[in-house]
N, CA, C and O of each residue as an XYZ file, in Angstrom:
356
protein
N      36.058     -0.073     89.642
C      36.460      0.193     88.267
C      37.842      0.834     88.286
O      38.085      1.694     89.133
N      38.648      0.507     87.504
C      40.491      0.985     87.227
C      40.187      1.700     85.870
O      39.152      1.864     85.224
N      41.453      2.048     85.695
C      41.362      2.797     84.721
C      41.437      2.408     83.490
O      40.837      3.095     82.664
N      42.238      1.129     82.993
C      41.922      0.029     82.449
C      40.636     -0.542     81.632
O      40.561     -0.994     80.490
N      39.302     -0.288     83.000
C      38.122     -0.513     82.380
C      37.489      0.470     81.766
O      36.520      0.322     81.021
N      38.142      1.752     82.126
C      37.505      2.905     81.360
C      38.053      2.847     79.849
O      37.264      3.063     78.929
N      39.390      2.559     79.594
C      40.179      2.313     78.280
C      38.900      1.319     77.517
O      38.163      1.515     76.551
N      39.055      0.275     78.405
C      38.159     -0.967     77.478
C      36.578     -0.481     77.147
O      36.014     -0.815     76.105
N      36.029      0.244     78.043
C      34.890      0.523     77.762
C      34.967      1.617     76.426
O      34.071      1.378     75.616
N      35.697      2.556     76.110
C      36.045      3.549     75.556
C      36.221      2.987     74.001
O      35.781      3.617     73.039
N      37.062      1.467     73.854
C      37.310      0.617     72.670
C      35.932      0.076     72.587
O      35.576      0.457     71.472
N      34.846     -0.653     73.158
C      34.058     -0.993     72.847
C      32.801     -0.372     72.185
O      32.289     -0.760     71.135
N      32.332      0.794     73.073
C      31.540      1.873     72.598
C      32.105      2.758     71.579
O      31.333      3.692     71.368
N      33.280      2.814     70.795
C      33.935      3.502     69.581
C      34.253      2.730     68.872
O      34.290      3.117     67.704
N      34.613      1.404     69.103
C      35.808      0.734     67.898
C      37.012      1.210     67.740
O      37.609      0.742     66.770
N      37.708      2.171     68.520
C      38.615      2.716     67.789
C      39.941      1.725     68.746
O      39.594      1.289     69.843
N      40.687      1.576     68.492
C      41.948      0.666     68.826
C      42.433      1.292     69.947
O      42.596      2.496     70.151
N      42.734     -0.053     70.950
C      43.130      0.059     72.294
C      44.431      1.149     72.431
O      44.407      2.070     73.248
N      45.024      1.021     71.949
C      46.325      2.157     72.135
C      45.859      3.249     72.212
O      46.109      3.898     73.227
N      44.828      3.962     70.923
C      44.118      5.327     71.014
C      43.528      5.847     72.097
O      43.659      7.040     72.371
N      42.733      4.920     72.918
C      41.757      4.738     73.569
C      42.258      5.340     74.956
O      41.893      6.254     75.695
N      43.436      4.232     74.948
C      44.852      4.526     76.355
C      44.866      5.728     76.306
O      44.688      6.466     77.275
N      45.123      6.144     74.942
C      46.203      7.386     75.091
C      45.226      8.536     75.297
O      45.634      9.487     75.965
N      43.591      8.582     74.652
C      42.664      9.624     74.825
C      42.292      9.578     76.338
O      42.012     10.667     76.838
N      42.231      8.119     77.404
C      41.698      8.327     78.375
C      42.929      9.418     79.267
O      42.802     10.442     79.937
N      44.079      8.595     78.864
C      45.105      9.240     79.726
C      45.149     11.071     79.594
O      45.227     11.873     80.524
N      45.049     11.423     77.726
C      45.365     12.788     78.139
C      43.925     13.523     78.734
O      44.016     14.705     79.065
N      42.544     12.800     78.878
C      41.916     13.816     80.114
C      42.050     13.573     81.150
O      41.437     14.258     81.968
N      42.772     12.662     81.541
C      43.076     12.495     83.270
C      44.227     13.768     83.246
O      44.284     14.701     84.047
N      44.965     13.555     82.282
C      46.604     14.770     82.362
C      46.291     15.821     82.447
O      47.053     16.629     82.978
N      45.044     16.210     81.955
C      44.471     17.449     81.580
C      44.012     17.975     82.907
O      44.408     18.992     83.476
N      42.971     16.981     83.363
C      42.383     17.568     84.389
C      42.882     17.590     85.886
O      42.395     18.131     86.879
N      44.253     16.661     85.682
C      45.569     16.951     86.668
C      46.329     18.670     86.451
O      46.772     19.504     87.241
N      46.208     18.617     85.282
C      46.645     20.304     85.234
C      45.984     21.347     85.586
O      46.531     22.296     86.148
N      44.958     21.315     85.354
C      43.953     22.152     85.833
C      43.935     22.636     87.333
O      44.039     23.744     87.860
N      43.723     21.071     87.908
C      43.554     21.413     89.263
C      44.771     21.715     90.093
O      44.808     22.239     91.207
N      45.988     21.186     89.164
C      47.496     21.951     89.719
C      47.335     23.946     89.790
O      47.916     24.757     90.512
N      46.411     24.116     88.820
C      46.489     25.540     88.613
C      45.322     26.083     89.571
O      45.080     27.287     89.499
N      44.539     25.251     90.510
C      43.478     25.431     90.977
C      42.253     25.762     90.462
O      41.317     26.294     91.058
N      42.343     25.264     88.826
C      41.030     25.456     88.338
C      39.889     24.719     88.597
O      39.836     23.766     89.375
N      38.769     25.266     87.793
C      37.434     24.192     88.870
C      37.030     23.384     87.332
O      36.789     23.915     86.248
N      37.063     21.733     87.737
C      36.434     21.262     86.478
C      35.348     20.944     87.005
O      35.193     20.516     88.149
N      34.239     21.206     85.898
C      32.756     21.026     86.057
C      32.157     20.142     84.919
O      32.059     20.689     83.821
N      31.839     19.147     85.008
C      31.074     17.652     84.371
C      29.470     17.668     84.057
O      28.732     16.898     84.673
N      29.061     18.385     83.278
C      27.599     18.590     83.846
C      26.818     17.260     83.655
O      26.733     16.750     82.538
N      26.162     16.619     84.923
C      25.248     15.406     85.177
C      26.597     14.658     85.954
O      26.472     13.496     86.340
N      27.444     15.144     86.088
C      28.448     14.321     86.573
C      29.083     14.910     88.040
O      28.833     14.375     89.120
N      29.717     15.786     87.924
C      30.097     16.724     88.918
C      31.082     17.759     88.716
O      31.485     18.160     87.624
N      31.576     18.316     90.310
C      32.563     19.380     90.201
C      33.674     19.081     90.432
O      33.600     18.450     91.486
N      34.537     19.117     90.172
C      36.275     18.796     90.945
C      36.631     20.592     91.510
O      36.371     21.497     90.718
N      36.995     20.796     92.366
C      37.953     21.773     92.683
C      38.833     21.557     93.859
O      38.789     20.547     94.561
N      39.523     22.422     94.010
C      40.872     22.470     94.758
C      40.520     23.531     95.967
O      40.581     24.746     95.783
N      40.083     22.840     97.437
C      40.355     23.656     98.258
C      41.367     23.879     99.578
O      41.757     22.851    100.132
N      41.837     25.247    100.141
C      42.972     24.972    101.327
C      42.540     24.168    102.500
O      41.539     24.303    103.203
N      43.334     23.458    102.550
C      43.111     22.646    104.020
C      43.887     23.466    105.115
O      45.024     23.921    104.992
N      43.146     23.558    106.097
C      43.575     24.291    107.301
C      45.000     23.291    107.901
O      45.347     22.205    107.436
N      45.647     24.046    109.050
C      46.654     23.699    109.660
C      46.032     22.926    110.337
O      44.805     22.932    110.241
N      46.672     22.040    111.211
C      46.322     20.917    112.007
C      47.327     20.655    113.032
O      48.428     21.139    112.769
N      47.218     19.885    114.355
C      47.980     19.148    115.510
C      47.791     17.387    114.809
O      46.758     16.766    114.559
N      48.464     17.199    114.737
C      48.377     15.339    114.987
C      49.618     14.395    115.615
O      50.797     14.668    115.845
N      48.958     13.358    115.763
C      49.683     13.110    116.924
C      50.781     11.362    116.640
O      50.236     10.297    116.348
N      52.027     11.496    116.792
C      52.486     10.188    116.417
C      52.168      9.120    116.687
O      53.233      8.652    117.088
N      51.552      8.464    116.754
C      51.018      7.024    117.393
C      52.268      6.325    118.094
O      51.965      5.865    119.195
N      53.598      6.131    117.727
C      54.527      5.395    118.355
C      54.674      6.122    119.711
O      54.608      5.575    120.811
N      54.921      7.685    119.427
C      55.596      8.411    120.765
C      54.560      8.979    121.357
O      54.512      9.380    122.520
N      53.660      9.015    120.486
C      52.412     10.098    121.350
C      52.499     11.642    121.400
O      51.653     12.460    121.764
N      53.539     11.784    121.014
C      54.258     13.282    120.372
C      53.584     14.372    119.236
O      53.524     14.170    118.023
N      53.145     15.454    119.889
C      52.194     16.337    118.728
C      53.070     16.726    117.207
O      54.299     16.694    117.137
N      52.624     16.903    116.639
C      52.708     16.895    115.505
C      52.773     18.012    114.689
O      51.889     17.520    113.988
N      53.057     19.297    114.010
C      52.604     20.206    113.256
C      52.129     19.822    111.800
O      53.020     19.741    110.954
N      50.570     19.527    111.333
C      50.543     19.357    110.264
C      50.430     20.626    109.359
O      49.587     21.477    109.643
N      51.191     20.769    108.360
C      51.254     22.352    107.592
C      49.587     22.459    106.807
O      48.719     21.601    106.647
N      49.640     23.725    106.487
C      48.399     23.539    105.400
C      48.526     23.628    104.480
O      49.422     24.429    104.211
N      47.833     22.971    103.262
C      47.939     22.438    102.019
C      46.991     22.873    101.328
O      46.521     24.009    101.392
N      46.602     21.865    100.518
C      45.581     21.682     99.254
C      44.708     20.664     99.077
O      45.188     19.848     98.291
N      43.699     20.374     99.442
C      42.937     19.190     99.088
C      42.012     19.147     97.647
O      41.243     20.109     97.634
N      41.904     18.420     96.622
C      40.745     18.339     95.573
C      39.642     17.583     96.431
O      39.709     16.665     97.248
N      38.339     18.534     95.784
C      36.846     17.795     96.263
C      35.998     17.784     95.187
O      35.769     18.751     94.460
N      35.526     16.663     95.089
C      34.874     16.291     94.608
C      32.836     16.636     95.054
O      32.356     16.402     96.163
N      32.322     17.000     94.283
C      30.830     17.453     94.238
C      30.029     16.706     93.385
O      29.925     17.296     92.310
N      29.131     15.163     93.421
C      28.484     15.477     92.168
C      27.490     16.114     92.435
O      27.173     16.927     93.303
N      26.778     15.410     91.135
C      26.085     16.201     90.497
C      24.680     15.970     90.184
O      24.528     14.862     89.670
N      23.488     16.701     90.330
C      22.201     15.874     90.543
C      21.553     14.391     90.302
O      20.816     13.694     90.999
N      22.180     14.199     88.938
C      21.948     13.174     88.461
C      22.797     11.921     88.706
O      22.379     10.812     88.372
N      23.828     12.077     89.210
C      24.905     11.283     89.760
C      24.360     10.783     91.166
O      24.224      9.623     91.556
N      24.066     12.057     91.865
C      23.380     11.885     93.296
C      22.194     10.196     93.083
O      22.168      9.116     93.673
N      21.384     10.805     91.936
C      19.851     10.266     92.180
C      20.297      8.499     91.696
O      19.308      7.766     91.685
N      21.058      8.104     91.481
C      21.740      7.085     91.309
C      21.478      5.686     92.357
O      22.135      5.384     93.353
N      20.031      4.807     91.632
C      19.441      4.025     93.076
C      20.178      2.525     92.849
O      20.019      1.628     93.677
């Protein structure tokens, strides 16, 4: 599924016109891009958790030279669902 099909699904189950639809899916993706820029935790209930945790430092290694690597540490988002998401046969 793209994001596309979430727009179309969004026009079908509302009626409300494809442009709106664009523009409502887009500002909770924007939204919940901000959030997790700020390291907040979004929580979906039946759906899941998003949060933002540090990723440790790391060695890796160049494949061309074989040469170690310093990877810095960062930020990863994780994803958790959520019971009902889980039970999903």
């Amino acid at each position: 599924m793209i994001k596309l099909d979430i727009i179309n699904e969004v026009v079908t189950k509302t009626g409300i016109t494809k442009t709106k639809a664009e523009l409502a899916v887009e500002t909770v993706f924007e939204s919940m891009k901000k959030a997790l820029a700020k390291s907040d935790r979004i929580e979906l209930r039946g759906f899941g958790v998003f949060n933002v945790r540090p990723r440790k430092t790391g060695i890796g290694r160049n494949p061309r030279t074989g040469a170690e690597v310093n990877i810095p540490p960062g930020k990863a988002v994780r994803f958790k669902p959520g019971k009902e998401l889980q039970s999903i046969e």
